[in-house]
C-alpha positions in Angstrom: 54.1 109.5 39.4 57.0 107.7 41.3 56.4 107.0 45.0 59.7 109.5 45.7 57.5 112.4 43.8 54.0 111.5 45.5 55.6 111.8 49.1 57.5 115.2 48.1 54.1 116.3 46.9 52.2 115.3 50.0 55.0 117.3 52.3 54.9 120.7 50.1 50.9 120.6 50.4 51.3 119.6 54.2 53.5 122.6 54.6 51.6 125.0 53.0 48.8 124.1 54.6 50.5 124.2 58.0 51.6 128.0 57.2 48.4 128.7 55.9 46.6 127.5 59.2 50.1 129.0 61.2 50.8 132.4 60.1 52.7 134.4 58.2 56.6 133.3 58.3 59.0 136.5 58.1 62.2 137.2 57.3 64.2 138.4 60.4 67.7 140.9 59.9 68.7 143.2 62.4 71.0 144.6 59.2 71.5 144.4 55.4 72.8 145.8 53.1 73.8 145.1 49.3 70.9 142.0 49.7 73.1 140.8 52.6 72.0 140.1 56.0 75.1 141.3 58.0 74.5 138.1 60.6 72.8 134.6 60.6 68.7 135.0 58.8 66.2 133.9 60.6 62.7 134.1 61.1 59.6 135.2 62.5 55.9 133.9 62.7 53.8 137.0 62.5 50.6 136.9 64.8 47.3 137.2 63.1 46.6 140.9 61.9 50.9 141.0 61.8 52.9 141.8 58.5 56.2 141.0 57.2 57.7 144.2 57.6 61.5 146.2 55.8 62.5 149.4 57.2 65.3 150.9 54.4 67.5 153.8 55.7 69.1 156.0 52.7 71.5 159.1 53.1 70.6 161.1 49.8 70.4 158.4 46.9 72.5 155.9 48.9 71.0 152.7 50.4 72.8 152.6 53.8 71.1 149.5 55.8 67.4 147.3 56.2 65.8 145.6 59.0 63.9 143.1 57.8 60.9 141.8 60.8 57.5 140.6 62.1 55.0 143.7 63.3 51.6 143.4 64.6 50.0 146.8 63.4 52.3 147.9 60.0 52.0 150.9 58.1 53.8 152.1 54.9 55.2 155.3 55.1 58.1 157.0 54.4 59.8 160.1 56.6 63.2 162.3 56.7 65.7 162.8 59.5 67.7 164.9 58.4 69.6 164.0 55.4 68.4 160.4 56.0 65.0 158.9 54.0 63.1 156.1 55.9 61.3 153.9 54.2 58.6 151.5 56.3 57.5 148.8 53.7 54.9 146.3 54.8 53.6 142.7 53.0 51.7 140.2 53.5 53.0 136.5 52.0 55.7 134.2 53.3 58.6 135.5 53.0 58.0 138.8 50.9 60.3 140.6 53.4 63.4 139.2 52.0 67.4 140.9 52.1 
């Protein structure tokens, strides 16, 4: 193993541990839609106990918009208003909250 591959080995291991030892990172979208966040991505650290968290609005069969965020206390569900379906989706690993 080249020196090149040994120091880009040490830095994924350091930053998995680092995560690992941090928290949960999260995907962060105040809208999306069609796998596109509708401004810049960012993200969140989820506190201890937290989840990586989607909430999907659909009118009938049709995907309108997600969030995509950090919550302390999620649960799944799903509920109607109306015509609209809300999904609340909730995970656990880096970055399972994605567009």
């Amino acid at each position: 193993m080249n020196s090149v591959t040994k120091i880009g080995t040490l830095i994924i291991v350091i930053l998995s541990f680092l995560c690992f030892v941090e928290g949960l990172i999260c995907n962060v979208c105040k809208m999306s839609k069609n796998s596109q966040c509708s401004e810049t991505p960012q993200r969140c650290l989820a506190k201890p106990g937290g989840s990586c968290t989607t909430i999907s609005i659909y009118d009938g069969p049709n995907h309108k918009e997600s969030r995509q965020m950090c919550l302390p206390h999620c649960k799944e569900k799903q509920y109607r208003k109306g015509e609209k379906l809300i999904y609340v989706m909730c995970c656990e690993k880096n970055l399972c909250n994605s567009f």
